[in-house]
N, C-alpha and C positions, 0 to 999 in steps of 0.2 A: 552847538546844541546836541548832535549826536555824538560829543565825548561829552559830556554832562551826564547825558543819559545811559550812556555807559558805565560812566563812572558810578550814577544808583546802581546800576545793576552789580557790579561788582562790591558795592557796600555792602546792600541785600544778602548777596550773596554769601560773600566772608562772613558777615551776624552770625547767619543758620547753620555754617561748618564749625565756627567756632562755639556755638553752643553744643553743635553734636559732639564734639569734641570735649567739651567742658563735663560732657555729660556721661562719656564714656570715662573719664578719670576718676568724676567723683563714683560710679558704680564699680570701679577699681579699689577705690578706695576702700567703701563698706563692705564690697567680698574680701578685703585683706584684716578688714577687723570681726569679721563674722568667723575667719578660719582660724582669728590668732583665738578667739573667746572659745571655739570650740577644742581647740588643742590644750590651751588650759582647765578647760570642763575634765576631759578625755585624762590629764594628768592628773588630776584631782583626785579623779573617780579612782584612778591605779593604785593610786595613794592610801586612799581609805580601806584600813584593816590591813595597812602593812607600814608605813609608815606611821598613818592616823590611825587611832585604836578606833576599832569598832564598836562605839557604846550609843547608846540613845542619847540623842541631840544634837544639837546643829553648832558648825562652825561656821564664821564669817570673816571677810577680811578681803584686800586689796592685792592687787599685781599690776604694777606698771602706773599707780593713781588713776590708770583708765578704767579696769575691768574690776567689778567687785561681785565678789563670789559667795555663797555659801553651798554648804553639805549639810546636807538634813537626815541622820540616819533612824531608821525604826524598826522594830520588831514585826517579824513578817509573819502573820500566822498561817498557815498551812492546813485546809482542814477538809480534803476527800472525806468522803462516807464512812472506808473501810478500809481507812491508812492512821496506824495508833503511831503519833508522832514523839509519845514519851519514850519508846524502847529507843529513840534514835540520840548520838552523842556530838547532835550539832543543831546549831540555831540557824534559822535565816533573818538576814536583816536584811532592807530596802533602803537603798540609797537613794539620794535625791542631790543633782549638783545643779545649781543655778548660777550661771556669768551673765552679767547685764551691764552695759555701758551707754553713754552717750549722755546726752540733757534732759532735762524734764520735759520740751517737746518732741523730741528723735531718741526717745528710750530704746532699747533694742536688748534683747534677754534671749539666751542659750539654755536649754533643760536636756539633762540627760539622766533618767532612771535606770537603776537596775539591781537585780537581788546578788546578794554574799553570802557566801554560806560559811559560817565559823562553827571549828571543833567547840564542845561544851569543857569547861575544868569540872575534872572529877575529883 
């Protein structure tokens, strides 16, 4: 009787570590796709206006069939009191990079904004 009763306990037991267990791999898991989406957001964004031309509107598109990305670029207007932005011979535009992956129930989405500033053609 008390190795039966032992042996619950060591059933019990091993369930709860192998769940903690299960449970630290899968949160392994999702911070190693949270870093790979962000490092491709992060390349993206490098990308745009040197590679990718800097124009108004969005590209979309896939990496690895997992992550699917767009850049959404726009004209940034600039408008202090007492700053005339016409004497100036550059634009800013606003980028937007969006990475999103996973199912329709466990979506998961990376955003990273920020402004560019390009020379004007005279």
């Amino acid at each position: 009787m008390e190795i039966l009763i032992a042996f619950s306990i060591l059933a019990v037991s091993l369930s709860i570590l192998l769940n903690i267990f299960s449970l630290g791999v899968n949160s392994a898991g999702v911070a190693e796709d949270y870093n790979a989406a962000v490092q491709l957001a992060e390349s993206l964004m490098a990308k745009t206006g040197v590679e990718m031309p800097l124009q108004v509107g969005e590209t979309v598109g896939d990496d690895q069939g997992k992550y699917h990305w767009q850049v959404a670029v726009q004209t940034f207007q600039f408008n202090p009191d007492q700053f005339d932005t016409s004497t100036l011979n550059t634009s800013l535009f606003k980028v937007r990079v969006t990475v999103n992956w996973g199912d329709e129930q466990r979506s998961r989405e990376v955003k990273l904004v920020t402004l560019k500033l390009v020379n004007k053609v005279l």
